[in-house]
Structures are given as C-alpha cells and as structure tokens.
N, C-alpha and C positions, 0 to 999 in steps of 0.2 A: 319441245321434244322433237327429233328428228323425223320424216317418215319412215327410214328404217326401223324407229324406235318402235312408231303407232302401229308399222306392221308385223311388229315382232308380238307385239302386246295384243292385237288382236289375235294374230296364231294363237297364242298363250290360253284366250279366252275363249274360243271355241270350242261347240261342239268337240268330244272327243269323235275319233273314227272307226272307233269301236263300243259293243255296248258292253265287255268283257266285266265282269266283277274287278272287285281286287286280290282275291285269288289266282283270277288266271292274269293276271295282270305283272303281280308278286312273280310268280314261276315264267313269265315272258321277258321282265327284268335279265331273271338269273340266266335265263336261255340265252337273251341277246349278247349277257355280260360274257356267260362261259364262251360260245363262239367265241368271239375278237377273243379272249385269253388262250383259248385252247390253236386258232390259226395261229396267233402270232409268237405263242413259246413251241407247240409241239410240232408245227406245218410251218414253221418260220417263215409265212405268209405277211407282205409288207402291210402295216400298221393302216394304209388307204385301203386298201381292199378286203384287207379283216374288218375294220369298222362299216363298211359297205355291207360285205354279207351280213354284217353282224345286227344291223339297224334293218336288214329285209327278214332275217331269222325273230327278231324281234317283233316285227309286226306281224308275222306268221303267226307269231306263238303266242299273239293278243287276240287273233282271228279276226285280224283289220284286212279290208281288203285289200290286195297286192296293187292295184294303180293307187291307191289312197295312200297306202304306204313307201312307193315310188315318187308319188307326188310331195309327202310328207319331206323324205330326206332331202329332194334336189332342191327343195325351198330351203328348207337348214343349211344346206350347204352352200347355197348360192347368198343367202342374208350374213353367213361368218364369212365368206370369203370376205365380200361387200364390203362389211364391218371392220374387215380385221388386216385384209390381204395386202392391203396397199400400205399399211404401218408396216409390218411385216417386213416387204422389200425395201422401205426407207431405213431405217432401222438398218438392214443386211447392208445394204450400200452406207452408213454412214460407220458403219464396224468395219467395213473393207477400208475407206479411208485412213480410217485409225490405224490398222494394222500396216498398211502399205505404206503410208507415209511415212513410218517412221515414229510417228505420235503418241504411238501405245509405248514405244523402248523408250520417247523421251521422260514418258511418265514414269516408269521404270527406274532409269536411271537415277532422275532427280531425287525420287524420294528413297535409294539403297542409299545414295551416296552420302546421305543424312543420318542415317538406319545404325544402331551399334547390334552387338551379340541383344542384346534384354530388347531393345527395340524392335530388331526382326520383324516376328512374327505380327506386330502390329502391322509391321509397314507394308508388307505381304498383305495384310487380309485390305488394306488401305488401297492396293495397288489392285487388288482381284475385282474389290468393289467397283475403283474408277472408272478400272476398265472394262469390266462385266455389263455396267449399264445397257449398253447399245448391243455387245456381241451375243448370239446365240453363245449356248454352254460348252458345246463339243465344240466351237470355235477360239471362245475365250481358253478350254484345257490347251490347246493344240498352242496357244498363244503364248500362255504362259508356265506352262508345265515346262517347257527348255528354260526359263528364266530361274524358274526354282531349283531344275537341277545345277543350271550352271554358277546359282548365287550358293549354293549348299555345298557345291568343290573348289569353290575359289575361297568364300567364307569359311571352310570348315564346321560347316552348321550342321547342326543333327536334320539330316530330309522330314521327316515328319514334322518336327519344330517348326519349319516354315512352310512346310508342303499343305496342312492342314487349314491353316489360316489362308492361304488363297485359296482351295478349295473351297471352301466355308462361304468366303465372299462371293462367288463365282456362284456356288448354289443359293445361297440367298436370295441375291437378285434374280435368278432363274425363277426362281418359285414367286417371291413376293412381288416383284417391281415390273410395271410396265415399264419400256415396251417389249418384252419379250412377251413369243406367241402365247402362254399359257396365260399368264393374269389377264392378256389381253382378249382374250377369247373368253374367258371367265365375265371381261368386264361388259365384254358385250350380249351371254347368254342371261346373266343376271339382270342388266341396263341397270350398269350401276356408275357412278360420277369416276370418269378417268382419275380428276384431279385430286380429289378427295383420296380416291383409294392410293393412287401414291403415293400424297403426304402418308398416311396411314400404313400404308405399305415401307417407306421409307423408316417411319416411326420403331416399327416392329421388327425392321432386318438388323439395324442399328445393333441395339442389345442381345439379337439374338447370335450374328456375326461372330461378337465378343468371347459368348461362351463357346459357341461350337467350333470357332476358330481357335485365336490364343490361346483360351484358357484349355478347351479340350487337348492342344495341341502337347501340356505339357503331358498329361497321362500318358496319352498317342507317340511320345518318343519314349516313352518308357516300356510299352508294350512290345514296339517293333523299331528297332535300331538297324536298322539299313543303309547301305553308302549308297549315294545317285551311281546309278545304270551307265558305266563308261562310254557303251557306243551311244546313248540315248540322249547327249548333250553336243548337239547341232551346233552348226558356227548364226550367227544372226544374222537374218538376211537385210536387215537397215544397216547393216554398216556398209555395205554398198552405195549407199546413198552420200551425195554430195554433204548433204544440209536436212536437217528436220526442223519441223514446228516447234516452236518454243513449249517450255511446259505450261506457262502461264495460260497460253492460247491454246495449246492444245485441250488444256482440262474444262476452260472455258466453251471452246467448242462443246465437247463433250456434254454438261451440265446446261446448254442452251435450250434443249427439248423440254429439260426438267423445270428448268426455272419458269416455263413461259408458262408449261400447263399447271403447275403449282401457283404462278399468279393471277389464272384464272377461275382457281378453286376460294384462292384468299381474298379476292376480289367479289364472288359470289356470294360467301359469309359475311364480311365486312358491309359491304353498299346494297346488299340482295335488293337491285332492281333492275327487272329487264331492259326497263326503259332508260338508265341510265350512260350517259355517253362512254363514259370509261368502264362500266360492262359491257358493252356491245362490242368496244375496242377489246378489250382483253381474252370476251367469247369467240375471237374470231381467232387472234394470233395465240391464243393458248390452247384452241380446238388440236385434236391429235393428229391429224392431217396435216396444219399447217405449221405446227411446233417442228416436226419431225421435217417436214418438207425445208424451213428456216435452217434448222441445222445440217442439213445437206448439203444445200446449196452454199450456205458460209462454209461448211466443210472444205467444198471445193476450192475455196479458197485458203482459207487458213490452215489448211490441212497440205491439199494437194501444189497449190502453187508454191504453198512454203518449202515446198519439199522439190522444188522443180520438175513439177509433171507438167505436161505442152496436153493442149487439149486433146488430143489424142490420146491420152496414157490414162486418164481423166475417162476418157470413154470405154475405154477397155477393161477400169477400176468398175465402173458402173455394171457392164456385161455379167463380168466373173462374179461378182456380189449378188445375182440375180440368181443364176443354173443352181449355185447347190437349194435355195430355199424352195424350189420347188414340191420338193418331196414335203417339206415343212408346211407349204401352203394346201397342201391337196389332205395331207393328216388333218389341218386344223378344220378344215371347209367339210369333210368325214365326218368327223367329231362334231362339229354342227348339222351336220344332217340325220347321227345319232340322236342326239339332243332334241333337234325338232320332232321327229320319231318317239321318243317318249314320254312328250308333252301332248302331242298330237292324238296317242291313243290311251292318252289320259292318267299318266303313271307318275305326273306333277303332281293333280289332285290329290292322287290317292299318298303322298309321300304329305301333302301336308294335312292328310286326315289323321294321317297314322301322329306325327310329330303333336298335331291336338290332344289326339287321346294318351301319347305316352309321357306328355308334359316335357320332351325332351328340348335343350336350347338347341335353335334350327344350326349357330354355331358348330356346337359339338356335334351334330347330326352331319353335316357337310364335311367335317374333318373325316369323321368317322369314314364314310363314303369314299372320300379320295383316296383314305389309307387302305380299305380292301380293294380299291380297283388298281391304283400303285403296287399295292404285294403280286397281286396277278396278274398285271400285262406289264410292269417293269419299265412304261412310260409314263413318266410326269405328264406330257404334254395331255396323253392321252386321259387320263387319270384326272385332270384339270377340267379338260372340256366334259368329260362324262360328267362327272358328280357335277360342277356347273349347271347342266340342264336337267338331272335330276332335282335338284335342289331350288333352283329357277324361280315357281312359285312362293317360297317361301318368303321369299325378298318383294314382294307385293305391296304388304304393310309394314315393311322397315323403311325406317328413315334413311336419310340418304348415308350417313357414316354408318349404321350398320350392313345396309346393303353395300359396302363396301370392305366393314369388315367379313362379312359372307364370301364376298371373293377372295379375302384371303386366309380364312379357313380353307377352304377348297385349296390353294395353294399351298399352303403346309403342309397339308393332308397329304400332295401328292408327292411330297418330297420323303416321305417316310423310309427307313430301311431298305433302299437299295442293295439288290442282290445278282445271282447269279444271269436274272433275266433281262436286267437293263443293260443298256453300252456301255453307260457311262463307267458301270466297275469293271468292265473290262480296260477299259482304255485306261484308268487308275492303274489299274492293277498293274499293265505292260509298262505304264510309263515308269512309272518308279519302280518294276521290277520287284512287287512280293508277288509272294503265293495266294492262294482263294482265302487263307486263314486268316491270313495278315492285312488283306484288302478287307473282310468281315471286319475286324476290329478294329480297322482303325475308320478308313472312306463312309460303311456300312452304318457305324456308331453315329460317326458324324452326321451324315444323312440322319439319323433318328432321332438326335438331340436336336437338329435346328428343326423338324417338324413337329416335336413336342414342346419345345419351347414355345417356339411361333405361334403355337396353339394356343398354349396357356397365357401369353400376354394378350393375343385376338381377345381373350372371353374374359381377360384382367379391361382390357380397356371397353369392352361390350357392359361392364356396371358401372363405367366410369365417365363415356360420352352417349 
C-alpha cells in the first residue's frame, strides 16, 4: 500500500471532529450538499469555490470546529490533487497530442472510409470510444461533434442516427473509464485497484455503449429529425498538415496506458506474489503514473514527430494541454477536500450504520447518491467525487473487484439525466441545433439509459464476481 494510501486510511479511521449525532450529522450533509447546488445553479458560483464554501458550511452545520474543519479540507484536497493531479495533466497532454497531430482524424477516417449507411452508427460509437479514452468530454464534443456533422451532410445520414452513438461513447468513458478525472478521483477516495476497475469499468461501458448508442439511436432519429446546423460544420484543421500518424500507430499509442495498467491487474491475479520478479516489473510500468507518463513520451514520438512537429511545437503542444485543466484540477482537489470534510466529521460512519440497518446493497446505495447529487449541481465530476467519499467506508470490507465495482456505481450514478444545469446540454443542444425539447429526448434519455444500464450490469456482475 502506498503512503498516500496508509494516510488516507488513517484519516478514514480517526477520531471523528465532532461529537454531533446522526441527526445533526444527516441535516449538515443536506446543508453542505444544498450550498455547492444552490451557489452553483442560482449564484452561478464556479464549482471550486462552491465546493469550498460548501465543505466549510458543512462543518459548520456538524458543529466541528472551524480550524478542524479548515484543516480537514486542505488535507482532502491536497492528498486528491496528490493522487490524482499529475494523471490528470498526463492524460490532457496526451489528448492534445491526439488532436493536434492529426491522430484523432486519422482514426476517423480510417474506420468511415470502411463504414456503409447499417455500419454508421457502430463506427461512430467505435470512433467516440477510441478517442474518448485519453480526452476530457467537453473536449472529445468539441472534437468530434464537427466530424458527425460533416459525416451526416456529405453521407446523407439522419444527425441523430450517428450523432447518438458518439455521444454515448464519449459519455461512457467519461463516467466509467480511467483516466478521466471522475473514476479517477473516485478510485482514489475509495482506494480501490486502478487496474481492476478498468478492466471492469471497460467490461460494463462495452454493452452498455451498445444500447444507449446504436440501438437507442434508432428511436432517437425517429423522435427528432434534424439536418446538421449549416454554419456549425467547420473546415478540419489537420488537413493543414503535411503528414499524420498512421492509424495502426496512432490507435496503438492511444491503448498503450491501457494495456500496461491492465497487465498489471492480470498479472496480480494470475502470479499474486509481491515477491515475484515479473510482478514487481509489471507494478511498476503498469502503476498510473508511469503507464500514462510511457504513453506521452511515445506520444511524442509517434504522434508528434510523425506528424512533423520540431521540438519546439512539441513544447507548446505540452503548454496549451496544461492552462485549460486547471479549472479541472482545482474542482477535483475541492471535491476531495469535501470528501475529507465528511469523513472527518464522521458522516462515513454514520452512512455505513444506516446501509447495516436498512440491508441496503452499498452498490445501489452509491448509485443512488451520485444520481441525487447529479440531478442537483448538473456535474458529473462533481457528483463523482461527492458520493465517492460519502460512500468511502463502505469499501472497507469489500474485496478488491467490488471495491471497484463501488467506483463505478458512483460513476454511473453521476451520469444520470442530464439537464438544464449541466454544460454538457447545452453544448449538445447548440451543436446540433435542437431546441430544450428535443436535447430532453434525445442527449437527456441517453444520459439516463447508460446510467441505468451501467447500474444494473455493476449489481448483475456484484452476484456474479
């Protein structure tokens, strides 16, 4: 176990810092929760500084003392950055690569150019996947929302038909799959096996993609039939480029992170020995740090030199892949110092007293959670790390594949019904040009069937492994 881990696990088990019942305990939850909802939908208060007030409003309304409570979150937030920050910017930098080079349209290309009218929508949700992995979500829309408009007026394809199925893919991986911030911050409030929950995480987007993609997508052109948005289909900006990276290499780069920390999940099942030489090899290059670090740096190459970037272009790909995550890293590192805030004054306990006496599966209990904190601040990410460290102890005495499916309850959970108060429908909504109706029924649905899905396979495979 890491020392981050032993001193996460001690916070965990300390003294709480208040002696509040669970009464006042219950009603300093809802206190804490309403703040962060009520700053960030009616005071449109950025999502760092609502979760701030929001974890000092909470200790307030446990009657913990105020440096105890200050002390509580800067710890929380300093052990998730810790945890999570430097994946995070690896991750942003190797999604800029993709994009910039060219890598992401080669992926693109290669598999429309295969693609018939009946194939479509697969190849879309294929393409949203590939390239979702590594991209933040409002980054992957921005990416591939022009490619769906411009494949839907060159093809003649009904927009929904193919628009759904990347979408679908796109939110999948948002929710279920490290390294994006939320599972990942999930995997670090729970301390639950990266590699495991990705296999598993991977297992569960798989079928779930399927339905809320293709198959929803056929309903989804039948409800709303719309042409792609005229001005809203941009010229590409890789075809400015000489040369890109092949698709083989590119998709390769891409799956490098994945394959390394996945062969050091199957490697720990398999050989389970510390001691053993090729586990100690595989704990190291499959650890998150240096999976993610591995494909950078080859990024750089196979990505950026393929594409004729000079060091210098290469440096400045690095810069601009940094500035926007900012905001992302200071939200996640908030949301763990919420987290630490309501374990600290002891509101972990009291969640797994209540879960003993209502016989409830701690599964469904963590979904549950992310889906009311999702309805009411309208952020996943947010929505992830709360219910996370609510939920925290429950993952004590689970073994390591349920405490892994626990994190992705909690991420399903936060993908729920998206509405009026996340970005992400509005940015739907602009790009493909519906109205608030039309985004409801078709984005909205979407959202609710991959977080109900997701759910019910997590608690199909919780009797199962």
């Amino acid at each position: 176990m890491s020392s981050l881990s032993v001193e996460m696990l001690a916070a965990d088990t300390a003294e709480p810092i208040t002696s509040a019942g669970h009464a006042q305990l219950g009603i300093a939850v809802l206190v804490g929760i309403a703040v962060i909802v009520l700053l960030i939908t009616k005071f449109k208060l950025h999502a760092f500084l609502s979760l701030t007030i929001g974890s000092l409003a909470l200790g307030a309304a446990a009657a913990a003392p105020l440096d105890k409570a200050i002390a509580s979150f800067t710890a929380g937030l300093g052990s998730t950055v810790g945890g999570v920050g430097v994946l995070i910017a690896l991750g942003a930098i190797l999604g800029k690569l993709l994009a910039d080079s060219g890598g992401a349209d080669q992926i693109v290309d290669t598999i429309l150019a295969k693609a018939n009218q009946r194939t479509m929508p697969w190849a879309m949700a294929l393409i949203a996947g590939i390239i979702g992995l590594p991209l933040f979500f409002e980054v992957g829309i921005v990416l591939l929302i022009p490619v769906v408009l411009l494949v839907a007026k060159r093809g003649n394809y009904s927009l929904m038909r193919i628009g759904i199925p990347a979408l679908a893919g796109l939110s999948v991986m948002h929710g279920l799959v490290p390294p994006h911030p939320g599972p990942l911050a999930a995997i670090d409030a729970i301390d639950a096996n990266l590699g495991v929950t990705l296999a598993l995480g991977v297992l569960v987007a798989l079928p779930t993609a399927i339905i809320a993609g293709p198959v929803f997508a056929r309903y989804a052109a039948r409800w709303v039939d719309i042409a792609p948005p005229e001005g809203l289909i941009p010229q590409r900006p890789s075809e400015e480029l000489e040369r890109r990276p092949s698709f083989a290499v590119t998709v390769g780069t891409v799956l490098l992170p994945v394959v390394l920390m996945l062969s050091k999940a199957l490697v720990e099942i398999v050989v389970d020995d510390p001691e053993n030489h090729v586990q100690r090899v595989t704990d190291v290059v499959g650890s998150p740090l240096i999976a993610l670090l591995a494909a950078v740096l080859v990024a750089m190459f196979t990505l950026g030199r393929a594409a004729g970037f000079a060091r210098e272009r290469l440096s400045t790909i690095v810069d601009k892949s940094l500035i926007p995550i900012a905001g992302i890293l200071l939200i996640v590192g908030a949301g763990g110092g919420f987290k630490q805030t309501l374990i600290d004054i002891g509101v972990g306990q009291m969640i797994l007293d209540f879960s003993n006496d209502w016989n409830v599966s701690p599964l469904l209990l963590a979904w549950l959670i992310a889906v009311g904190i999702r309805l009411a601040t309208g952020s996943a990410t947010v929505a992830t790390i709360s219910a996370a460290g609510l939920v925290a102890p429950l993952a004590a005495d689970m073994s390591t594949t349920h405490q892994a499916l626990l994190v992705l309850a909690v991420g399903a959970g936060s993908l729920f019904f998206s509405h009026v108060n996340d970005a992400g429908f509005w940015m739907v909504k602009e790009y493909f040009g519906m109205n608030v109706g039309q985004t409801i029924k078709t984005w909205s649905l979407m959202e609710t069937i991959i977080s109900v899905v997701a759910g019910g396979l997590i608690l199909l495979l919780s009797l199962i492994i």
